[in-house]
C-alpha positions as CSV (number, residue, x, y, z in Angstrom):
1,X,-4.3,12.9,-7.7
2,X,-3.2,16.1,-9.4
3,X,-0.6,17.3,-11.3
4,X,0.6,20.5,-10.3
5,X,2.5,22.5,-12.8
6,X,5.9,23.7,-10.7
7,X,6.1,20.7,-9.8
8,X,7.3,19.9,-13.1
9,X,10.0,22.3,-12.5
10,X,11.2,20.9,-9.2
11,X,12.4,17.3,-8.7
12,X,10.2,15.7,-6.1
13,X,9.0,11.8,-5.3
14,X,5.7,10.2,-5.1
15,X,4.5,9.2,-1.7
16,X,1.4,8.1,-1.4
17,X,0.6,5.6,2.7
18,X,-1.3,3.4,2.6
19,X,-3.2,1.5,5.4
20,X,-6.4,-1.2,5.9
21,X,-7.5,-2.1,8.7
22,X,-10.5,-4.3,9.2
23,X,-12.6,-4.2,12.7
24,X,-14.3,-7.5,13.3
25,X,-16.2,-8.3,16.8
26,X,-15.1,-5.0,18.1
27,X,-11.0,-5.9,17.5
28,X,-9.5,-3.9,15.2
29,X,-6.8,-5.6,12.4
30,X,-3.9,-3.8,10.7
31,X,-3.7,-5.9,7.2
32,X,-2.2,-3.6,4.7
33,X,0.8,-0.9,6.0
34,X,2.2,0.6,2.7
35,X,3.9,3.3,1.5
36,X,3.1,3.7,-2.7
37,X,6.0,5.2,-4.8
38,X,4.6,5.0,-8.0
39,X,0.8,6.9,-8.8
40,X,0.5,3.9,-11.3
41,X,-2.7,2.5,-10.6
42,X,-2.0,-1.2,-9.1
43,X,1.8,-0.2,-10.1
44,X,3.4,-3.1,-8.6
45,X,1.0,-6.0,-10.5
46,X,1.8,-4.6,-14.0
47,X,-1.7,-2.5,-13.8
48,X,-3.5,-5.4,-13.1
49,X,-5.9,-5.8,-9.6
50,X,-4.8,-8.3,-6.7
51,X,-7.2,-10.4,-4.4
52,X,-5.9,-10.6,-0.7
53,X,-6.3,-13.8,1.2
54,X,-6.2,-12.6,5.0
55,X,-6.1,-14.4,8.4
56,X,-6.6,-12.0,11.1
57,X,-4.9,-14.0,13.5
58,X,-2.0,-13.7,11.8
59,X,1.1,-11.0,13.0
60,X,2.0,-8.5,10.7
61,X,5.1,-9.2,8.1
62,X,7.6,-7.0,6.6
63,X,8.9,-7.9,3.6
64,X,10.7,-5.5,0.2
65,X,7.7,-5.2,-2.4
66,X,6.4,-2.6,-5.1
67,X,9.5,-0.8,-4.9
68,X,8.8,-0.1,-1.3
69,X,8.3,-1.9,2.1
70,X,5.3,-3.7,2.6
71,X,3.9,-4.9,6.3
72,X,0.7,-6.8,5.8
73,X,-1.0,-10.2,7.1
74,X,-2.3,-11.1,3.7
75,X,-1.5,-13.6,1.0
């Protein structure tokens, strides 16, 4: 990421998507749909990194994380 100087000048938001998807036995798996609002690294877990426990089998959830919303399959 880089800082750009106008954009100092001019208000603007942070917007970084995010997506993982994993392609096992020639299926492809959405795990991780996200859309970043903070360039914090690992902003939403106090800076700290996050292990994901995923079941492919299981359908995509939406649920109000990070400051944003969060679809994912993963615990």
């Amino acid at each position: 990421m880089y800082d750009i100087s106008f954009a100092k000048i001019f208000p603007i938001e942070f917007v970084s998507s995010q997506l993982i998807k994993i392609i096992h036995n020639d299926n492809e798996y959405k795990i991780w749909v996200y859309a970043k609002r903070n360039p914090g690294e690992n902003f939403g877990m106090n800076g700290e990194s996050f292990n994901l426990s995923c079941e492919l089998s299981d359908k995509l959830r939406t649920e109000r994380m990070f400051d944003s919303i969060l679809k994912t399959s993963c615990r």
